[in-house]
TIRO-2110 file (N, C-alpha, C; in Angstrom, 1 decimal):
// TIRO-2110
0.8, -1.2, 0.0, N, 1, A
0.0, 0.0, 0.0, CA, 1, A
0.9, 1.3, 0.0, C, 1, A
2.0, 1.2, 0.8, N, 2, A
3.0, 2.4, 0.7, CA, 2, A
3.2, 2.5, -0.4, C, 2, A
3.8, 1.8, -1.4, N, 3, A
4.3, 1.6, -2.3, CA, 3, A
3.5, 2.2, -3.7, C, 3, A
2.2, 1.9, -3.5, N, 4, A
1.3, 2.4, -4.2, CA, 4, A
0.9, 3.8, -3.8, C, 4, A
1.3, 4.2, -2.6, N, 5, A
1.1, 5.7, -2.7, CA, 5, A
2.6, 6.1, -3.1, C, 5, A
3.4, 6.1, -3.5, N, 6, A
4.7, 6.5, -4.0, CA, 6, A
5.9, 7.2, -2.7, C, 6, A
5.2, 6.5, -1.7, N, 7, A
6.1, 7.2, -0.2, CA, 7, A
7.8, 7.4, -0.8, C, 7, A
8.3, 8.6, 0.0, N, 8, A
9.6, 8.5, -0.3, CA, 8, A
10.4, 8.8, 1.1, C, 8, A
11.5, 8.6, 1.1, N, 9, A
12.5, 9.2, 2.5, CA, 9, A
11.8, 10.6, 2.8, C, 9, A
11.7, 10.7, 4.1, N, 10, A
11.5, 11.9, 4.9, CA, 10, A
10.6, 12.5, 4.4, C, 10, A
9.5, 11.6, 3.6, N, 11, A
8.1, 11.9, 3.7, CA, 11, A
7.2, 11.7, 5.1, C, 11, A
6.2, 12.4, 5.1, N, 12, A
4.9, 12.0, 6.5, CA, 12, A
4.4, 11.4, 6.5, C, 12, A
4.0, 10.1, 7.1, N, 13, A
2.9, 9.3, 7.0, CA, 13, A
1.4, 9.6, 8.4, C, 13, A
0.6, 9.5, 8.2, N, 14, A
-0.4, 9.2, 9.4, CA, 14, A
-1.3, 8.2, 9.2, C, 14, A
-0.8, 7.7, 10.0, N, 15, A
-2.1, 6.2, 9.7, CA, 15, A
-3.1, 6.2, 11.2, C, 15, A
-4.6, 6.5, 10.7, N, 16, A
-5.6, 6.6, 11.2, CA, 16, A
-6.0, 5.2, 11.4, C, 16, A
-6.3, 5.1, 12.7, N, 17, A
-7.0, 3.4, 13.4, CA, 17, A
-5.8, 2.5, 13.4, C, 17, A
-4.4, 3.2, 13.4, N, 18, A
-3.0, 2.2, 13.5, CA, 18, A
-2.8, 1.3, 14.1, C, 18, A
-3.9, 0.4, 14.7, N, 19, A
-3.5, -0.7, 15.1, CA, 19, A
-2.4, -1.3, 16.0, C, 19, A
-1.8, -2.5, 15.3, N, 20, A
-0.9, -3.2, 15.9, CA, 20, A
0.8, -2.5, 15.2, C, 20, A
0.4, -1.3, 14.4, N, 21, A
1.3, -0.6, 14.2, CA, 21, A
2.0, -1.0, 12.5, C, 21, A
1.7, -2.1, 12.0, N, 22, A
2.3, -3.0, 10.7, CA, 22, A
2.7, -1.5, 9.8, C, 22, A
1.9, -0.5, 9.2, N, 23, A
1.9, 0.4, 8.6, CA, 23, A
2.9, 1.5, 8.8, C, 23, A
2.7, 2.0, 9.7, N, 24, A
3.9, 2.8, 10.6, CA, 24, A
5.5, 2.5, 10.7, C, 24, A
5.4, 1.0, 11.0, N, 25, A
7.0, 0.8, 11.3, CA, 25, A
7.1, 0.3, 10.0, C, 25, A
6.4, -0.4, 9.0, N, 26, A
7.1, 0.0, 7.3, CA, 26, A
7.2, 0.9, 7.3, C, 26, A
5.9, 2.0, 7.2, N, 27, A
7.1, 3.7, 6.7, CA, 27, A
8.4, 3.7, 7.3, C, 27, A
9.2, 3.5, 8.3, N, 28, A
9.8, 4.0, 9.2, CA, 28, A
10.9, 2.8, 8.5, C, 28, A
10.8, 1.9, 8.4, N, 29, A
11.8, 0.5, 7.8, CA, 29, A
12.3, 0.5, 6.9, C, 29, A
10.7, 0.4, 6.3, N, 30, A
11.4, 0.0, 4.5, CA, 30, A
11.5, 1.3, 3.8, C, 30, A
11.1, 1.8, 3.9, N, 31, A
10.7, 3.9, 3.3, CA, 31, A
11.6, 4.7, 4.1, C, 31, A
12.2, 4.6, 5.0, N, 32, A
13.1, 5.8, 5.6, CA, 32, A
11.7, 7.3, 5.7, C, 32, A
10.5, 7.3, 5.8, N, 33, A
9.7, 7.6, 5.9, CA, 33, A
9.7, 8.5, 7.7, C, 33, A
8.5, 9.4, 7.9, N, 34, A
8.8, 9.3, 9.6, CA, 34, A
7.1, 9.2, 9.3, C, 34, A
6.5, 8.4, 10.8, N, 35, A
5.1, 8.3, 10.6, CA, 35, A
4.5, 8.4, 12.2, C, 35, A
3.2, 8.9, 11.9, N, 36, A
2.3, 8.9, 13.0, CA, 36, A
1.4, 7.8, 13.0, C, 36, A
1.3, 7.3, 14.1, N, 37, A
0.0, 6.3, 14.9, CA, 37, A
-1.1, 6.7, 15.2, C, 37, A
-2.2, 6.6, 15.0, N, 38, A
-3.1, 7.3, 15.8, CA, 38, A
-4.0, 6.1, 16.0, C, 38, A
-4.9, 5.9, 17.6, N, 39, A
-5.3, 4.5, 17.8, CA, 39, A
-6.0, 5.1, 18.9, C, 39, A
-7.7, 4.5, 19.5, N, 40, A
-8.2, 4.9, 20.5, CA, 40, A
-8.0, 3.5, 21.6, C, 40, A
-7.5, 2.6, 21.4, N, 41, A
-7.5, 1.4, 21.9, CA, 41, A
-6.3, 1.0, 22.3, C, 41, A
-6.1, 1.1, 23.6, N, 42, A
-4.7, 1.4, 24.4, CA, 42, A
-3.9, 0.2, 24.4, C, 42, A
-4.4, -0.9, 24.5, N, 43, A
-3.4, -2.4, 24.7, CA, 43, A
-2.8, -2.1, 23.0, C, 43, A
-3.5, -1.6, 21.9, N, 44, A
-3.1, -1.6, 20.8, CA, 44, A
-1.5, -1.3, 20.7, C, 44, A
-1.8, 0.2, 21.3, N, 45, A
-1.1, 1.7, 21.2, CA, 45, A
0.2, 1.4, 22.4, C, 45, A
0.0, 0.7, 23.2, N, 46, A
1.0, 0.0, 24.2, CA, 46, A
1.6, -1.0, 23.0, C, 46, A
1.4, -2.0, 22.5, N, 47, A
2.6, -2.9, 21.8, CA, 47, A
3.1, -2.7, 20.5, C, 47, A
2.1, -1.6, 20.2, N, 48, A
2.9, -1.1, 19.0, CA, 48, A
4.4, -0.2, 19.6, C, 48, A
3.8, 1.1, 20.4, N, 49, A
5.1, 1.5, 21.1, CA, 49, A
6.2, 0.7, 21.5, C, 49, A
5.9, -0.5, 21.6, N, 50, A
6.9, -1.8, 22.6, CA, 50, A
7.7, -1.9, 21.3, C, 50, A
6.8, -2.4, 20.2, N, 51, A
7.9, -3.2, 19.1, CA, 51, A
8.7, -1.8, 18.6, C, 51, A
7.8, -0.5, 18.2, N, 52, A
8.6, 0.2, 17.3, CA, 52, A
9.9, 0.8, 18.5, C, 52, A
9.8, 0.6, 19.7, N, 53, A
11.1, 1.1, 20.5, CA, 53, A
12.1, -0.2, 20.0, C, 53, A
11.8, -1.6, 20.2, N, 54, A
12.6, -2.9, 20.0, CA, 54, A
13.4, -2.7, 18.5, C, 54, A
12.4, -2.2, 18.0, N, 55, A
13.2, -2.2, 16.4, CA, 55, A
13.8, -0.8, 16.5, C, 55, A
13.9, 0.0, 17.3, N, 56, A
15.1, 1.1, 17.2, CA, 56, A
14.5, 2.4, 16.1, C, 56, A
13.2, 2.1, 16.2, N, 57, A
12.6, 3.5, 15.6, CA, 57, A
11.7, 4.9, 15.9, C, 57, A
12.3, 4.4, 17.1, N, 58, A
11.6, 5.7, 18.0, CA, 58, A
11.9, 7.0, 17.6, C, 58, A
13.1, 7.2, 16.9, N, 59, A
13.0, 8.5, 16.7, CA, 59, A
12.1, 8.8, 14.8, C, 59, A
11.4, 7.7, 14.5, N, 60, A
11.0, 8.0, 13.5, CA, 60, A
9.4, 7.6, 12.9, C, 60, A
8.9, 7.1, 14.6, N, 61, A
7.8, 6.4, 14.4, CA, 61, A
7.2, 7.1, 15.9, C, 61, A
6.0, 7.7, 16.1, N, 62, A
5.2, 8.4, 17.2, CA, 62, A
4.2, 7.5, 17.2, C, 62, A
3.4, 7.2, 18.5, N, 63, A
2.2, 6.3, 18.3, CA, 63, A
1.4, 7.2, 19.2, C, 63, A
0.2, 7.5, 19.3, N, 64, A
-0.6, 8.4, 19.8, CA, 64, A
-1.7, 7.7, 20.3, C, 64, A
-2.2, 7.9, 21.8, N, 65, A
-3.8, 6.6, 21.5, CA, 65, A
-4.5, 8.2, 21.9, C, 65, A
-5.7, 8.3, 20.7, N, 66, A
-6.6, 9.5, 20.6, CA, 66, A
-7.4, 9.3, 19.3, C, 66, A
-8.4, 9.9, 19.1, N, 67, A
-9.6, 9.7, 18.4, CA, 67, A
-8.7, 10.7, 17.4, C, 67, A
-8.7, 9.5, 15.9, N, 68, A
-8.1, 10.6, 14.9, CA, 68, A
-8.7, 11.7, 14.5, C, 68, A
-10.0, 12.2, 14.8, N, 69, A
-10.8, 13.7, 15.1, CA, 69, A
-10.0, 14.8, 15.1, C, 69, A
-9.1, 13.8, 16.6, N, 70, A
-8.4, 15.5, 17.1, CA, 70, A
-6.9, 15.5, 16.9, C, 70, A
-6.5, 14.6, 15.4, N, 71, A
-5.1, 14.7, 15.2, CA, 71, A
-4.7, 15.9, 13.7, C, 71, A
-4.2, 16.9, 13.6, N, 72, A
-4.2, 17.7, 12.5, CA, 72, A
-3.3, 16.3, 11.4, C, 72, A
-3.7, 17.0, 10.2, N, 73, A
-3.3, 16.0, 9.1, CA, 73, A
-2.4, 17.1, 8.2, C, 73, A
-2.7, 18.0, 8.6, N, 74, A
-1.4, 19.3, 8.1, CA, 74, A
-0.1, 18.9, 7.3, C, 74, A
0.5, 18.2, 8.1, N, 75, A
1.7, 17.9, 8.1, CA, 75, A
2.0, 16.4, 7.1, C, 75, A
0.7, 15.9, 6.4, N, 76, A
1.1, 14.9, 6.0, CA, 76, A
1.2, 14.9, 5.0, C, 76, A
2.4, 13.5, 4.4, N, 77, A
2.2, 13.6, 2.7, CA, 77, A
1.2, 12.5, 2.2, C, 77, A
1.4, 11.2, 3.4, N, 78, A
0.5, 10.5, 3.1, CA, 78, A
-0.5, 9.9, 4.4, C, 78, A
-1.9, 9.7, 4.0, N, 79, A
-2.7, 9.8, 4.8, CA, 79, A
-2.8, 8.1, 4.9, C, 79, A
-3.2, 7.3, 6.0, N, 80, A
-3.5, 6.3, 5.7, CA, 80, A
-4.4, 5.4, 6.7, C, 80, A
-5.6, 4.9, 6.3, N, 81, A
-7.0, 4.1, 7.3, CA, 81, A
-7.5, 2.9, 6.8, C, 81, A
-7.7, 2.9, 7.4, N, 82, A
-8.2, 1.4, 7.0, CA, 82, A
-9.9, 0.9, 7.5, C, 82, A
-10.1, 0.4, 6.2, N, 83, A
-11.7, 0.5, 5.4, CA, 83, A
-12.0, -0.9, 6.1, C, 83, A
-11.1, -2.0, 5.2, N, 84, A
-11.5, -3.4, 4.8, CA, 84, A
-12.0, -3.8, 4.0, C, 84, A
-11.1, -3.0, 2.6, N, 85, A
-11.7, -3.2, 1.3, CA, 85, A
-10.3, -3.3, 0.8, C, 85, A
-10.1, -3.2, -0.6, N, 86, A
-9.2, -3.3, -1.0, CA, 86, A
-8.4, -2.1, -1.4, C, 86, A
-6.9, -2.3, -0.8, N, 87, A
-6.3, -1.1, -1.1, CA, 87, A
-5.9, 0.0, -2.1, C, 87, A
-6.5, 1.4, -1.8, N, 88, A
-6.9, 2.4, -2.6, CA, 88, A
-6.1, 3.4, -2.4, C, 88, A
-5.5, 4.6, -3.5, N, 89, A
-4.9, 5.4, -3.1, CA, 89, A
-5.7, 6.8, -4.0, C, 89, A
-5.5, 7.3, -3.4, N, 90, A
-6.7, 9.1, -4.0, CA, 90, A
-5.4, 10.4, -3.6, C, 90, A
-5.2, 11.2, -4.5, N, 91, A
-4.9, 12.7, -4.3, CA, 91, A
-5.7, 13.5, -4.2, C, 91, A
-6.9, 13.2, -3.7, N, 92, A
-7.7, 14.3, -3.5, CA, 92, A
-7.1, 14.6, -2.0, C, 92, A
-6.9, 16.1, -1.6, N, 93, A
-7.3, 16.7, -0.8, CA, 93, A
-8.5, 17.0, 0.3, C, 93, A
-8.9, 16.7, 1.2, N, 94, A
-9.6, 16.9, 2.5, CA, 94, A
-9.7, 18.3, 3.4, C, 94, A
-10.5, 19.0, 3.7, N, 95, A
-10.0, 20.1, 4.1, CA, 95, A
-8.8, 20.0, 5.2, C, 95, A
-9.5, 19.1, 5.9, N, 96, A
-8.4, 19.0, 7.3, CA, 96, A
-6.7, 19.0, 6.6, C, 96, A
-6.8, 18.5, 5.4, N, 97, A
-5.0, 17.7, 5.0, CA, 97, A
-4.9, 19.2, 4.7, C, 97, A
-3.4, 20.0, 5.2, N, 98, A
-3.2, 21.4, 4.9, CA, 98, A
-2.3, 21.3, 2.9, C, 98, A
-1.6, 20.6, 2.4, N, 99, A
-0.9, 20.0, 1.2, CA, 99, A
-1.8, 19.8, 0.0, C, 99, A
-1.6, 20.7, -0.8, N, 100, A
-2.0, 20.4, -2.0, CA, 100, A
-1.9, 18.9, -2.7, C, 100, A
-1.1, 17.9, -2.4, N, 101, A
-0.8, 16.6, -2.7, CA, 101, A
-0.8, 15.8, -2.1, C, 101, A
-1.2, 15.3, -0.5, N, 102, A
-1.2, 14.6, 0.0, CA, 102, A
-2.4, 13.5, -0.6, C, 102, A
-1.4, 12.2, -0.6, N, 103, A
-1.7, 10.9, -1.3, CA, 103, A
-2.6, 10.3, 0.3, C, 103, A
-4.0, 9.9, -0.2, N, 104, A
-4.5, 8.4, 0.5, CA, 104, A
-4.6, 7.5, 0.4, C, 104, A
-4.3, 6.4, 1.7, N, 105, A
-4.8, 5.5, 0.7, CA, 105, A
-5.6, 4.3, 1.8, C, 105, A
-6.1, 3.8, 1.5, N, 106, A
-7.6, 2.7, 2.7, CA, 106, A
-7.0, 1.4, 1.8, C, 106, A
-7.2, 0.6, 3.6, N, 107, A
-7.0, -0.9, 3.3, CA, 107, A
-8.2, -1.5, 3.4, C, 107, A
END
């Protein structure tokens, strides 16, 4: 899915409903990417923090547990949620996204 949105080094990722984190620490791994977590479900947001410290990417991976509502998307290049369909990527713009080009994409 990264891949398909065209992520590059020292691009932004935010992945809304982040989970168990899988999304995040690829940007941060295989993309040289830096990415945000965002997750309301705390045991989540606790083992994702666990692994992305174990893998030594803390300084490139944030995990946040908060209702993606109140996270600004300003700052991103690519936005990323998850549906449970198949994965989609769109350059449309959102008001919230401040970037004329910030790429989405839903799993």
């Amino acid at each position: 899915m990264l891949s398909l949105a065209s992520l590059k080094p020292n691009e932004r990722v935010v992945d809304l409903g982040s989970g168990d984190g899988r999304i995040v620490i690829a940007a941060a791994k295989s993309f040289g990417a830096s990415a945000l977590g965002v997750d309301v479900r705390g045991a989540l947001v606790k083992e994702c923090r666990r692994r992305v410290r174990e893998m030594g990417l803390s300084g490139r991976v944030k995990v946040l547990r908060r209702n993606f509502r109140d996270v600004s998307l300003r700052k991103a290049d690519v936005i990323s949620r998850s549906s449970g369909g198949s994965p989609t990527v769109s350059c449309h713009s959102p008001r919230r996204a401040g970037r004329r080009r910030t790429r989405f994409t839903s799993t």
